[in-house]
C-alpha angles and dihedrals in degrees: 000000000000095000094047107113104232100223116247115250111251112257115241085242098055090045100062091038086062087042089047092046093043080058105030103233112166112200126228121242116267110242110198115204130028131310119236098237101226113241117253113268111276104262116193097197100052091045091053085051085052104045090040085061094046086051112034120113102213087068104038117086109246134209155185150227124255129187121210123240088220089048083222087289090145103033123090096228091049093221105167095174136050130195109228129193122228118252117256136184093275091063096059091061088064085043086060108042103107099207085065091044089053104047086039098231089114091094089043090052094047096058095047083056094054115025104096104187124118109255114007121144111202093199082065109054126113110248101243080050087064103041096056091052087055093044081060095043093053093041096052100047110038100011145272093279122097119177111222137183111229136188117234098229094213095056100007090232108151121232138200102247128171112214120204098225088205099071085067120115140185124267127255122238127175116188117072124213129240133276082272100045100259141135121209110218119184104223107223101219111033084042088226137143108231116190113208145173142208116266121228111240081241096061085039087061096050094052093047082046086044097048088044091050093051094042083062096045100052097037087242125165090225137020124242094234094132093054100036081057096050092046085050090044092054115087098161142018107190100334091313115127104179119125097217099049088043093051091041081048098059094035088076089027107147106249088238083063097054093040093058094045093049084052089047093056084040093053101038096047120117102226144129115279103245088182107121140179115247134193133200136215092270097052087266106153121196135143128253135171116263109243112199121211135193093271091068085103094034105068119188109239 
């Protein structure tokens, strides 16, 4: 028994080597590293339906051209033109959601939507810039008529009129600000020089938010809005600069004063004239200012 040679044990190697030849099972070469997949067949046919879907009109967003009323005048970047896109279906469902409509962001959030320029800010645009924007926005997607109601200024009986928004321009205006975007006014009664500047609708929001919120706070029957903007308005009375003297000067501002700066800002405001002929049941013709409602993006059909 001690001579007796004890018989390796078969390697699992060579196990599965005799298992692979009694069935003759040939193994594939081992290819280390990753195959390069082979493109599909070019197919001329599918890459004309592609391409007809990449390029065909009725399925790209489209857009204007609309020119500023402040020709970027006031504006750093000097951009007097904007490309807007058209408004689509999807846009009416923003126009629509009533939590935007109530805290009155829905308009904001539109522009932002549709204006396509490379920086534009929409919280600093002038007001008449935006308006005119949103003018373009509402003729181009539900018409130029808008229904209005309008007051007869010989009875003040108010009458059903359609206006034809088309026939809107912009307003005149004749004096041009300063390299840094100022008007000087002379102030009547004081006998001053104030020097102002044109607010953004952005900072205009804030001041309405502002007066609300101190009109809240101290339990007060109005805001002070008007005031709160012509303090903002104001950059310089007679050469002085400082914050606190230019908002203790306007607090016991003669109402003259104020008046004639108030008509400054009116008269030196890029916008659209909404200024429109109207005509009553008799023939009558007179103008009035256009009031726009809520209903400006809400046709009746």
């Amino acid at each position: 028994m001690e001579n007796e040679k004890i018989p390796q044990k078969e390697s699992i190697a060579d196990s599965l080597k005799k298992f692979k030849d009694q069935r003759g099972i040939i193994d594939e070469p081992n290819v280390v590293g990753t195959s390069i997949p082979k493109p599909p067949a070019y197919n001329p046919q599918d890459y004309e339906k592609v391409m007809s879907k990449e390029t065909d009109p009725d399925l790209m967003m489209s857009y204007e051209i609309v020119k500023l009323p402040s020709g970027g005048k006031f504006y750093k970047h000097g951009i007097s033109e904007v490309n807007v896109e058209y408004m689509t279906s999807r846009d009416e469902d923003l126009l629509t959601t009533p939590s935007l409509i109530e805290s009155g962001t829905v308009l904001d959030i539109l522009l932002k939507r549709k204006i396509k320029t490379h920086g534009i800010v929409v919280e600093d645009l002038l007001a008449g810039d935006r308006n005119a924007i949103i003018l373009f926005l509402r003729s181009s997607s539900y018409g130029s008529d808008y229904t209005v109601q309008v007051a007869d200024p010989r009875s003040g009986i108010q009458f059903t009129s359609k206006v034809d928004l088309l026939k809107l321009q912009y307003k005149e205006v004749s004096e041009q600000p300063d390299e840094n975007g100022h008007f000087k006014v002379e102030l009547p009664m004081r006998k001053k020089i104030a020097v102002i500047r044109l607010l953004t609708s952005g900072e205009d929001n804030q001041l309405y938010k502002k007066a609300e919120a101190l009109k809240d706070a101290y339990n007060l029957d109005y805001n002070e809005y008007s005031t709160l903007r012509l303090k903002a308005s104001v950059v310089s009375i007679e050469g002085k600069t400082d914050r606190g003297y230019i908002d203790k000067f306007i607090d016991v501002m003669p109402a003259l004063d104020a008046f004639t700066i108030r008509k400054k800002i009116i008269e030196v405001s890029p916008d659209v004239d909404m200024e429109y002929e109207f005509m009553a049941k008799d023939g009558y013709k007179f103008n009035a200012q256009l009031s726009v409602g809520i209903d400006f993006f809400f046709p009746s059909t």
